[in-house]
N, C-alpha and C positions, 0 to 999 in steps of 0.2 A: 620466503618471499624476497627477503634480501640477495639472498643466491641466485635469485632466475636475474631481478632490476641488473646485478652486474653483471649475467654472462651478456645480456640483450645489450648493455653499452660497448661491450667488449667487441661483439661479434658488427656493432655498427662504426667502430673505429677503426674493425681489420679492412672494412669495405671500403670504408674510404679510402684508406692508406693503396688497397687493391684498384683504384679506379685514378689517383693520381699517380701510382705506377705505371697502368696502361696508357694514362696520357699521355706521359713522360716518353715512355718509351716510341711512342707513334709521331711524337714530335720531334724525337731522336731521329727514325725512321725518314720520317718525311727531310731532316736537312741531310742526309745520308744520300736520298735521292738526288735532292738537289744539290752536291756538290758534283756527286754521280753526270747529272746532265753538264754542269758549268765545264768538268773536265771535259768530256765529249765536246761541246762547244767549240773550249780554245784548241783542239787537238785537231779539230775541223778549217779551222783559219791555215790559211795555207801562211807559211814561212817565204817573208819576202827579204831578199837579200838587199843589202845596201849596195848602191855602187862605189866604185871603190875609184877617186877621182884625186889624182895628183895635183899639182900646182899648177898654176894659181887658181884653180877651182877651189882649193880643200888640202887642209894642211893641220894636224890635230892642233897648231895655235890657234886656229881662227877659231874667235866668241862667236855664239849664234844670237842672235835678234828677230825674235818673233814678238807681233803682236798681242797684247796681251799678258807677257809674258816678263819676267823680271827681267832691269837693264841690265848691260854686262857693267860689272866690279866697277864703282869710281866713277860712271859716268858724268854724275853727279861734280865734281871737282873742275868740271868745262863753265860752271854755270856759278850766281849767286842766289840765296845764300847759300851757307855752311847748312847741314841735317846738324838733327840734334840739341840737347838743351845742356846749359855746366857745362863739366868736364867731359865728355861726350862732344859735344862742340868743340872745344878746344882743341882733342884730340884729333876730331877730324881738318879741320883749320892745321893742323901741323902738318901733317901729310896731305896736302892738298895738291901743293906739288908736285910731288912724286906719283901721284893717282893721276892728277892733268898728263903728266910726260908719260907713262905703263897705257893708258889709252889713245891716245897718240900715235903712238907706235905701233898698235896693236892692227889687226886686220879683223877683218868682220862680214861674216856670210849671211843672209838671208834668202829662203825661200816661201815661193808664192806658187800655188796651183790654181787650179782654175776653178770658178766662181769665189776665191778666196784670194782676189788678187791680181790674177790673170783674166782679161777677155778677149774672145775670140772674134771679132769681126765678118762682120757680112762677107764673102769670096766677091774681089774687084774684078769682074770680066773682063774690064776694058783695059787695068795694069796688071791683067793675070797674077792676080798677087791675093794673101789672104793677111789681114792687118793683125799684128796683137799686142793685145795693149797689156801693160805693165803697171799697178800700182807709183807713183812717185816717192810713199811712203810708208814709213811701220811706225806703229806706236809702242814705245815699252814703258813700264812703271817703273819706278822706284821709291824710295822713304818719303817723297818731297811731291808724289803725285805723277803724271805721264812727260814723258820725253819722245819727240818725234824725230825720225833720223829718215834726213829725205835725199833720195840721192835724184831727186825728178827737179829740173828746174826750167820756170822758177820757182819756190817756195815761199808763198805770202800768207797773213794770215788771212782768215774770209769772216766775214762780220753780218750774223744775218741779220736781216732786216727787221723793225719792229721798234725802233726809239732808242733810247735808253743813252739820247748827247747829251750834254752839260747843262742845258733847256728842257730836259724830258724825264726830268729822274722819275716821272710817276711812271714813266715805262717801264718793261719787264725785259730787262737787256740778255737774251741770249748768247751763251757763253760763244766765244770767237774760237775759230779753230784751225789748224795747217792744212794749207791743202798745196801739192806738190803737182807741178806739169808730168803726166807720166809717159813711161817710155815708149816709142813705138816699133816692131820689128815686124818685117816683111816678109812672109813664106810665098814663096812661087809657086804656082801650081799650075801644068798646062788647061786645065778645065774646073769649069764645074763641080762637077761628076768627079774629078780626083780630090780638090779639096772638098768637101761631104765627104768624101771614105776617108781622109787622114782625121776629117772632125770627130767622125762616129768611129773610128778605131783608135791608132794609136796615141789622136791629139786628144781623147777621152783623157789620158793620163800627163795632157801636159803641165809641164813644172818650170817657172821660172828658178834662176839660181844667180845672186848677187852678188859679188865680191867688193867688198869697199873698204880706205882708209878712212877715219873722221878727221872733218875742217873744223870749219870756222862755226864757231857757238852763235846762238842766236835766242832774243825772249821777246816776246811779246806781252808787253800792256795795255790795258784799257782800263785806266779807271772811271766810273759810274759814278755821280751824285745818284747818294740813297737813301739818302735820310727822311723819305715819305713813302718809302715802299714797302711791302709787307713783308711781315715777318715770315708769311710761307715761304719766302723765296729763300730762305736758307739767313739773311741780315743780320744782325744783331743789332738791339736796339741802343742807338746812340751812334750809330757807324754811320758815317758821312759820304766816306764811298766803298767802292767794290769794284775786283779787279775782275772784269771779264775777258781779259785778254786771253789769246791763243796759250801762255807760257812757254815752255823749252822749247827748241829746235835747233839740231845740229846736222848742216850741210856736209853730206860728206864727198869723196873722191872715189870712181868706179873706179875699181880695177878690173872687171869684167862680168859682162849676164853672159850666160846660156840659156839655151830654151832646149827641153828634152824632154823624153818620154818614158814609162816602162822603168816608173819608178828611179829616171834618172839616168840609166842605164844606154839611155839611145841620143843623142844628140844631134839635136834637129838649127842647132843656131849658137853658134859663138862668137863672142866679140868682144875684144882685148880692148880697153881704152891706154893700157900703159906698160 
Protein backbone atom coordinates (compact mmCIF):
# COMPACT_ATOMS: atom_id res chain seq x y z
CA UNK A 1 0.00 0.00 0.00
CA UNK A 2 2.85 2.09 0.97
CA UNK A 3 4.50 1.37 -2.47
CA UNK A 4 1.56 2.38 -4.78
CA UNK A 5 0.78 6.10 -2.08
CA UNK A 6 4.49 6.89 -3.42
CA UNK A 7 4.62 5.86 -6.87
CA UNK A 8 1.00 8.19 -7.31
CA UNK A 9 3.05 11.28 -5.52
CA UNK A 10 5.90 10.68 -7.62
CA UNK A 11 4.09 10.34 -10.87
CA UNK A 12 1.99 13.81 -9.80
CA UNK A 13 5.17 15.76 -9.24
CA UNK A 14 6.85 14.53 -12.63
CA UNK A 15 3.42 16.22 -14.02
CA UNK A 16 3.80 19.14 -12.63
CA UNK A 17 7.31 19.71 -13.16
CA UNK A 18 6.18 18.45 -17.08
CA UNK A 19 3.46 21.30 -17.30
CA UNK A 20 5.74 24.13 -15.94
CA UNK A 21 8.33 23.01 -18.52
CA UNK A 22 5.85 23.53 -21.33
CA UNK A 23 4.87 26.83 -19.82
CA UNK A 24 8.25 27.72 -19.68
CA UNK A 25 9.06 26.99 -22.77
CA UNK A 26 5.93 28.56 -24.75
CA UNK A 27 6.71 31.72 -22.91
CA UNK A 28 10.36 31.38 -24.19
CA UNK A 29 8.73 30.86 -27.52
CA UNK A 30 6.37 33.47 -27.52
CA UNK A 31 9.31 36.46 -26.53
CA UNK A 32 11.37 34.59 -29.27
CA UNK A 33 8.62 35.80 -31.57
CA UNK A 34 8.39 38.98 -30.32
CA UNK A 35 11.82 40.08 -30.55
CA UNK A 36 11.53 38.23 -34.10
CA UNK A 37 8.66 41.01 -34.95
CA UNK A 38 10.57 44.10 -32.98
CA UNK A 39 13.75 43.31 -35.46
CA UNK A 40 11.55 43.29 -38.47
CA UNK A 41 10.03 46.45 -37.19
CA UNK A 42 13.33 48.57 -36.81
CA UNK A 43 14.78 47.13 -40.05
CA UNK A 44 11.48 48.43 -41.80
CA UNK A 45 12.13 52.18 -40.59
CA UNK A 46 13.82 53.50 -43.23
CA UNK A 47 17.47 55.13 -42.33
CA UNK A 48 17.41 58.94 -42.44
CA UNK A 49 20.51 60.53 -42.97
CA UNK A 50 21.41 63.83 -41.17
CA UNK A 51 22.35 66.76 -43.08
CA UNK A 52 25.57 67.66 -42.85
CA UNK A 53 25.64 71.60 -42.29
CA UNK A 54 28.87 73.91 -41.93
CA UNK A 55 29.10 77.17 -40.22
CA UNK A 56 27.48 79.01 -38.84
CA UNK A 57 24.59 76.55 -39.02
CA UNK A 58 26.47 73.55 -37.07
CA UNK A 59 29.64 73.12 -35.79
CA UNK A 60 30.32 69.99 -33.27
CA UNK A 61 30.84 73.01 -30.48
CA UNK A 62 27.51 74.04 -30.58
CA UNK A 63 25.31 72.63 -27.08
CA UNK A 64 21.78 71.70 -28.16
CA UNK A 65 18.65 73.14 -26.31
CA UNK A 66 15.56 71.38 -26.46
CA UNK A 67 12.61 71.76 -24.58
CA UNK A 68 12.18 69.64 -21.99
CA UNK A 69 15.29 68.58 -21.98
CA UNK A 70 18.45 69.12 -19.74
CA UNK A 71 20.18 72.77 -19.79
CA UNK A 72 23.49 72.73 -21.24
CA UNK A 73 26.57 72.46 -18.33
CA UNK A 74 26.62 75.66 -16.04
CA UNK A 75 23.84 77.32 -17.19
CA UNK A 76 22.79 77.67 -13.96
CA UNK A 77 26.09 80.01 -12.89
CA UNK A 78 24.13 83.22 -15.11
CA UNK A 79 21.57 83.19 -12.24
CA UNK A 80 21.06 83.24 -8.28
CA UNK A 81 21.27 81.07 -6.20
CA UNK A 82 24.11 78.55 -5.96
CA UNK A 83 22.57 74.45 -6.58
CA UNK A 84 23.39 72.51 -3.73
CA UNK A 85 23.56 72.11 -0.08
CA UNK A 86 27.52 72.08 2.25
CA UNK A 87 30.28 71.54 0.58
CA UNK A 88 28.46 70.79 -2.68
CA UNK A 89 27.57 74.52 -2.65
CA UNK A 90 30.50 75.74 -1.99
CA UNK A 91 32.05 73.88 -4.52
CA UNK A 92 29.77 75.05 -6.96
CA UNK A 93 30.14 78.94 -5.68
CA UNK A 94 34.02 78.33 -6.55
CA UNK A 95 33.66 77.80 -10.08
CA UNK A 96 30.99 79.88 -10.84
CA UNK A 97 33.00 81.98 -12.69
CA UNK A 98 34.47 80.11 -14.77
CA UNK A 99 30.94 78.19 -15.65
CA UNK A 100 29.43 82.03 -16.20
CA UNK A 101 32.63 82.81 -18.88
CA UNK A 102 32.52 78.60 -20.72
CA UNK A 103 28.72 79.56 -21.35
CA UNK A 104 29.21 82.77 -22.66
CA UNK A 105 31.36 81.98 -25.11
CA UNK A 106 29.67 79.03 -26.03
CA UNK A 107 27.21 78.94 -29.07
CA UNK A 108 24.04 77.16 -29.04
CA UNK A 109 21.47 75.47 -31.64
CA UNK A 110 18.02 74.85 -31.47
CA UNK A 111 15.40 73.23 -33.50
CA UNK A 112 11.60 73.46 -33.82
CA UNK A 113 9.44 71.55 -36.45
CA UNK A 114 6.15 71.94 -37.04
CA UNK A 115 3.30 71.65 -34.77
CA UNK A 116 6.14 71.62 -32.21
CA UNK A 117 7.11 75.04 -32.59
CA UNK A 118 6.80 75.99 -35.98
CA UNK A 119 3.27 77.40 -37.58
CA UNK A 120 2.26 77.70 -40.87
CA UNK A 121 -0.09 80.48 -41.68
CA UNK A 122 -3.05 81.05 -43.76
CA UNK A 123 -1.43 81.69 -47.86
CA UNK A 124 -1.66 85.99 -48.16
CA UNK A 125 -3.15 86.38 -51.58
CA UNK A 126 -3.02 89.78 -51.59
CA UNK A 127 1.10 89.78 -50.29
CA UNK A 128 1.48 86.57 -52.26
CA UNK A 129 3.39 85.41 -49.35
CA UNK A 130 2.82 82.53 -46.97
CA UNK A 131 3.62 83.64 -43.06
CA UNK A 132 5.55 81.24 -40.44
CA UNK A 133 5.71 81.61 -37.32
CA UNK A 134 8.50 80.75 -35.10
CA UNK A 135 8.32 79.79 -31.29
CA UNK A 136 10.19 82.92 -29.28
CA UNK A 137 11.22 80.29 -26.87
CA UNK A 138 12.62 76.80 -25.38
CA UNK A 139 12.27 75.68 -21.96
CA UNK A 140 15.19 73.52 -20.41
CA UNK A 141 15.55 72.14 -16.88
CA UNK A 142 18.12 71.95 -14.51
CA UNK A 143 18.88 70.94 -10.59
CA UNK A 144 17.04 74.43 -9.62
CA UNK A 145 13.92 73.69 -11.77
CA UNK A 146 13.30 75.27 -15.66
CA UNK A 147 15.21 77.99 -17.57
CA UNK A 148 13.80 79.67 -20.58
CA UNK A 149 16.22 80.89 -23.35
CA UNK A 150 14.11 83.35 -25.54
CA UNK A 151 15.68 84.65 -28.55
CA UNK A 152 11.82 86.37 -29.61
CA UNK A 153 11.54 89.79 -28.19
CA UNK A 154 10.24 91.09 -26.23
CA UNK A 155 10.21 88.63 -23.38
CA UNK A 156 8.01 89.46 -20.39
CA UNK A 157 6.61 87.44 -17.88
CA UNK A 158 2.54 87.01 -18.33
CA UNK A 159 0.58 86.60 -15.12
CA UNK A 160 -2.82 84.98 -15.42
CA UNK A 161 -5.55 86.23 -14.32
CA UNK A 162 -7.51 85.13 -11.05
CA UNK A 163 -6.20 87.38 -7.74
CA UNK A 164 -3.65 86.36 -5.80
CA UNK A 165 -2.34 90.77 -5.05
CA UNK A 166 -1.28 91.65 -1.59
CA UNK A 167 -5.25 92.12 -0.80
CA UNK A 168 -6.32 88.71 -2.27
CA UNK A 169 -4.07 86.10 -0.57
CA UNK A 170 -7.38 83.88 -0.32
CA UNK A 171 -6.88 83.69 -4.16
CA UNK A 172 -5.31 80.76 -5.81
CA UNK A 173 -2.50 82.61 -7.79
CA UNK A 174 -1.37 80.81 -10.81
CA UNK A 175 2.13 80.29 -11.45
CA UNK A 176 3.50 83.33 -13.95
CA UNK A 177 5.14 82.35 -16.96
CA UNK A 178 7.64 83.66 -20.09
CA UNK A 179 6.24 84.35 -22.97
CA UNK A 180 8.48 85.62 -25.97
CA UNK A 181 7.33 87.74 -29.28
CA UNK A 182 8.03 85.12 -31.79
CA UNK A 183 9.61 85.20 -35.12
CA UNK A 184 8.08 85.75 -38.28
CA UNK A 185 9.49 84.65 -41.92
CA UNK A 186 7.84 85.06 -45.20
CA UNK A 187 7.65 82.46 -48.13
CA UNK A 188 6.50 83.82 -51.61
CA UNK A 189 4.54 81.97 -53.41
CA UNK A 190 2.93 83.06 -56.85
CA UNK A 191 -0.56 81.33 -55.95
CA UNK A 192 -2.73 79.62 -54.08
CA UNK A 193 -2.56 76.44 -55.53
CA UNK A 194 1.50 76.59 -55.06
CA UNK A 195 1.57 77.31 -51.63
CA UNK A 196 -0.99 74.21 -50.64
CA UNK A 197 1.39 71.84 -52.72
CA UNK A 198 4.64 73.25 -50.83
CA UNK A 199 2.13 72.90 -47.43
CA UNK A 200 1.08 69.30 -48.35
CA UNK A 201 4.64 68.16 -49.58
CA UNK A 202 7.77 69.31 -48.83
CA UNK A 203 6.69 72.01 -46.05
CA UNK A 204 5.11 68.71 -44.39
CA UNK A 205 8.71 68.33 -43.07
CA UNK A 206 9.42 71.85 -42.23
CA UNK A 207 12.23 72.53 -39.69
CA UNK A 208 13.19 75.62 -38.05
CA UNK A 209 17.05 75.75 -37.11
CA UNK A 210 18.38 78.45 -34.36
CA UNK A 211 21.73 79.66 -33.87
CA UNK A 212 22.52 81.74 -30.82
CA UNK A 213 25.07 83.31 -28.27
CA UNK A 214 23.60 83.88 -24.51
CA UNK A 215 22.93 87.59 -23.06
CA UNK A 216 21.77 89.14 -20.46
CA UNK A 217 20.23 86.88 -17.50
CA UNK A 218 16.89 87.68 -16.25
CA UNK A 219 14.21 86.31 -13.01
CA UNK A 220 11.28 86.86 -12.36
CA UNK A 221 9.28 87.22 -8.86
CA UNK A 222 6.07 87.43 -7.57
CA UNK A 223 5.76 86.98 -4.13
CA UNK A 224 1.94 86.04 -2.82
CA UNK A 225 0.56 86.51 0.81
CA UNK A 226 -0.38 82.98 1.75
CA UNK A 227 -0.88 82.59 4.83
CA UNK A 228 -4.96 81.73 4.49
CA UNK A 229 -4.65 79.53 1.61
CA UNK A 230 -4.79 75.86 1.37
CA UNK A 231 -2.62 73.58 1.89
CA UNK A 232 -3.75 71.74 -1.42
CA UNK A 233 -2.08 74.20 -3.21
CA UNK A 234 1.23 72.82 -2.52
CA UNK A 235 1.91 75.82 1.07
CA UNK A 236 3.26 74.87 3.93
CA UNK A 237 1.91 75.70 6.92
CA UNK A 238 3.24 78.81 8.54
CA UNK A 239 4.53 80.28 5.05
CA UNK A 240 3.53 83.79 4.55
CA UNK A 241 4.14 84.01 1.06
CA UNK A 242 4.92 82.23 -2.28
CA UNK A 243 6.90 82.89 -5.23
CA UNK A 244 4.77 82.63 -8.26
CA UNK A 245 6.96 84.29 -10.42
CA UNK A 246 7.90 83.32 -14.15
CA UNK A 247 11.76 82.32 -12.55
CA UNK A 248 14.88 82.22 -15.05
CA UNK A 249 15.11 83.71 -18.32
CA UNK A 250 18.07 84.32 -20.53
CA UNK A 251 17.92 86.63 -23.52
CA UNK A 252 19.97 85.54 -26.03
CA UNK A 253 21.89 86.89 -29.42
CA UNK A 254 20.84 85.25 -32.96
CA UNK A 255 23.33 84.29 -34.90
CA UNK A 256 21.06 82.99 -37.59
CA UNK A 257 17.37 80.70 -38.23
CA UNK A 258 17.01 78.68 -41.31
CA UNK A 259 13.91 77.31 -42.28
CA UNK A 260 14.30 73.75 -44.39
CA UNK A 261 12.89 70.87 -45.35
CA UNK A 262 13.61 66.82 -46.03
CA UNK A 263 14.92 66.50 -42.70
CA UNK A 264 17.13 69.49 -43.07
CA UNK A 265 18.53 68.77 -46.12
CA UNK A 266 16.64 71.45 -48.35
CA UNK A 267 16.79 75.01 -47.45
CA UNK A 268 13.85 76.97 -47.89
CA UNK A 269 15.06 80.52 -45.84
CA UNK A 270 18.31 81.85 -44.41
CA UNK A 271 19.02 84.64 -42.44
CA UNK A 272 22.36 85.76 -40.77
CA UNK A 273 21.80 88.40 -38.17
CA UNK A 274 25.83 88.67 -37.55
Amino acid sequence: MLVLVFVFVCACTDHGKKMKDKLAEREQAKKDLDKVAEAKRKAAIPVIEAAKLDPPWDDVAYQRVATGKPCPEGLWALFAPVPGEGDEQKKNAAKRDELAKKVREGTYVTNLRLSGGVKVHPYNAKKKTTTIEIDGLVECTDGLGMVSVAWGEPAKPFRPPGGGGDDDDEALTPQSVWRARPLLMKLPFATKAEAAKFAEGAGALLEARLVYTLGKPDQDKHLVKTSRLAQEDGTRPGEDTMDWGAGRLVHVELVGVRLSTDHEKVAVVEKLYR
